[in-house]
C-alpha positions in Angstrom: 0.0 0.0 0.0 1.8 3.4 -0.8 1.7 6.0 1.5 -0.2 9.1 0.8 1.7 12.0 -0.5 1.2 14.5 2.3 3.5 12.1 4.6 7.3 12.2 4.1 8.6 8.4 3.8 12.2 7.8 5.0 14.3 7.7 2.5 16.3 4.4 1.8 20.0 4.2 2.9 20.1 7.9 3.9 22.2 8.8 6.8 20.1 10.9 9.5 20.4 14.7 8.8 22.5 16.4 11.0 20.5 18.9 13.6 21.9 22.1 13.9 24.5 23.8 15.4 23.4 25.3 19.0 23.2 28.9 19.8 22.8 30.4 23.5 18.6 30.6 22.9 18.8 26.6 21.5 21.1 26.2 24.7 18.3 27.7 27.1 15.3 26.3 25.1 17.1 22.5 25.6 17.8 22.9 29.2 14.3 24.1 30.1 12.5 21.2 28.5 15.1 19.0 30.3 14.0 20.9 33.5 10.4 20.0 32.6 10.8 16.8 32.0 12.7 15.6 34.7 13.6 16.4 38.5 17.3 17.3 38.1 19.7 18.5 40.0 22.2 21.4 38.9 24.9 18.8 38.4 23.1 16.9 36.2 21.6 19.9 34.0 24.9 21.1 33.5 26.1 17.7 32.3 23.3 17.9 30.3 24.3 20.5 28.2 28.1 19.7 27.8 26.3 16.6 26.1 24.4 18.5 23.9 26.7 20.8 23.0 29.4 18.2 22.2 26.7 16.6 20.2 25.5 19.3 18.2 28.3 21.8 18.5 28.3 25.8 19.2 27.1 28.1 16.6 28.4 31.0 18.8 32.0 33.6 19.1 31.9 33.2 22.8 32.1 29.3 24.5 28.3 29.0 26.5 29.0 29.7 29.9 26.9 26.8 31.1 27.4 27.4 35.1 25.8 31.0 34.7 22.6 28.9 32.8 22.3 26.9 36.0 22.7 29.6 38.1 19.6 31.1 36.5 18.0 28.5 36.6 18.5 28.0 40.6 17.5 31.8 41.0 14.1 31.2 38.8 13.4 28.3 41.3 13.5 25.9 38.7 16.6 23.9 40.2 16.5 23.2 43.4 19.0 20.9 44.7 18.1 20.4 48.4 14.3 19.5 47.3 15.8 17.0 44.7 18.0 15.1 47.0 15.3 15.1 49.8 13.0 13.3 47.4 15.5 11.0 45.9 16.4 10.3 49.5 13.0 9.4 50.5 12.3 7.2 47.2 15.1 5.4 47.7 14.4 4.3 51.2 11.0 2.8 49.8 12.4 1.2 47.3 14.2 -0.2 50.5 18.1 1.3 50.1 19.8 2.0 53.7 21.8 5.4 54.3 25.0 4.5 52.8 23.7 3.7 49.3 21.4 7.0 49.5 24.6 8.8 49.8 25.9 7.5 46.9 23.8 8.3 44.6 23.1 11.5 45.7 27.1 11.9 45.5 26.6 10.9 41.7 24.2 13.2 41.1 26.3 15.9 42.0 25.2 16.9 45.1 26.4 18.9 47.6 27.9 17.7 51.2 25.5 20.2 53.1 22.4 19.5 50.6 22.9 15.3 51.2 23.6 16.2 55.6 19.7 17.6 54.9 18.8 14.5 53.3 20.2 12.1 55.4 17.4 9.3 57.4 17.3 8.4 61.1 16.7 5.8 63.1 13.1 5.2 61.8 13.8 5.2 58.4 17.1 3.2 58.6 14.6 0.5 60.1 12.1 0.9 58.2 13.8 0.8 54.5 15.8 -2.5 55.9 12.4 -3.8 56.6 10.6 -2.8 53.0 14.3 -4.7 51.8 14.0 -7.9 54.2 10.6 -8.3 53.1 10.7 -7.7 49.2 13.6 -10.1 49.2 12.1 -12.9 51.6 15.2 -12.5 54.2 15.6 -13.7 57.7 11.8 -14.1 59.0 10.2 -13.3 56.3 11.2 -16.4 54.0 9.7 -19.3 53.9 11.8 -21.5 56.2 15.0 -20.0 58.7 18.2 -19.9 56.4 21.1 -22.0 57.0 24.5 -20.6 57.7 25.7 -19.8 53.8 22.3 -18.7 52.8 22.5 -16.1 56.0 25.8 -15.1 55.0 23.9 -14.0 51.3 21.3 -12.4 52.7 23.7 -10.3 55.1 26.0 -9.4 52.2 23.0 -8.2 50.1 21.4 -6.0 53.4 25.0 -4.6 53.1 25.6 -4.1 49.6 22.1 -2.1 49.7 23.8 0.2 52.0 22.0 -0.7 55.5 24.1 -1.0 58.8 25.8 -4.3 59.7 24.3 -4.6 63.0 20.7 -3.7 61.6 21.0 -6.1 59.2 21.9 -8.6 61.7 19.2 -8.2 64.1 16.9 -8.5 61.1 17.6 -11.5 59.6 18.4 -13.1 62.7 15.0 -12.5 64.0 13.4 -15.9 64.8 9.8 -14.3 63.2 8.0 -11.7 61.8 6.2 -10.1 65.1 10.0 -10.3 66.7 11.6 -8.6 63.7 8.8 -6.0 63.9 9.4 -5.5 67.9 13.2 -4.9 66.7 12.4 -2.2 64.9 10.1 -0.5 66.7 12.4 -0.9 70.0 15.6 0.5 68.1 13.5 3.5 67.5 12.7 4.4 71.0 
């Protein structure tokens, strides 16, 4: 069946036409829909742009200065790195993530020392992340049967890999059932 005329067909063995070169307004207009579309942090927008740019190239005299677009884009409220790694914080600790692999990735998204102190968890949520973990992996109490000594060791190594504290990993999968895991954590948060 031919297509109708009105619609442009790809053409056969054609290489994909280059997109043109970027000037400071293409710059601004790329990094606000990237600012719409996603919760960023200033790290990552800048990064962002460096891509595009090397991508696409510079149309302009001047090199962009991409730290004042960010800067902008902080002052406009549109950035705001403190909200972002609050609410990566928090969505990683439902997923079930402990402290230590929060950090990390908020260190990989660029974030700031004082910005990841103010998104750091407690007591409460340590416990309550390495419970979402214990039971959305079957560890300790919450499998089906008590693991043996190897299968402990796996189940430790993985509470630890997911960045949750060596002894509140123990205490949960050494709990001897659910109810006493439970008491654990709501004793440790006293």
């Amino acid at each position: 069946m031919a297509m109708p005329p009105y619609r442009s067909r790809p053409r056969a063995n054609a290489a994909p036409r280059p997109r043109p070169a970027l000037d400071a307004a293409g710059l601004e207009a790329l990094a606000l829909h990237y600012v719409a579309r996603f919760a960023t942090s200033g790290a990552k927008l800048a990064d962002y742009c460096r891509r595009k740019l090397k991508e696409r190239g510079w149309e302009g005299a001047v090199a962009p200065d991409i730290p004042a677009l960010v800067a902008r884009f902080v002052a406009a409220g549109y950035l705001d790195d403190a909200m972002f790694a609050k609410g990566r914080a928090e969505g990683l600790r439902r997923r079930g993530y402990g402290d230590r692999r929060v950090d990390m990735a908020l260190r990989g998204a660029g974030i700031a020392e004082e910005d990841r102190a103010g998104a750091k968890g407690d007591a409460r949520s340590a416990w309550t992340a390495a419970l979402v973990l214990a039971r959305k992996r079957r560890f300790g109490p919450f499998g089906s049967e008590q693991p043996d000594r190897d299968r402990r060791q796996k189940q430790l190594s993985a509470m630890l890999r997911a960045g949750h504290p060596l002894d509140i990993a123990r205490e949960l999968i050494d709990a001897a059932s659910e109810a006493e895991a439970l008491r654990r954590a709501e004793e440790s948060q006293e």
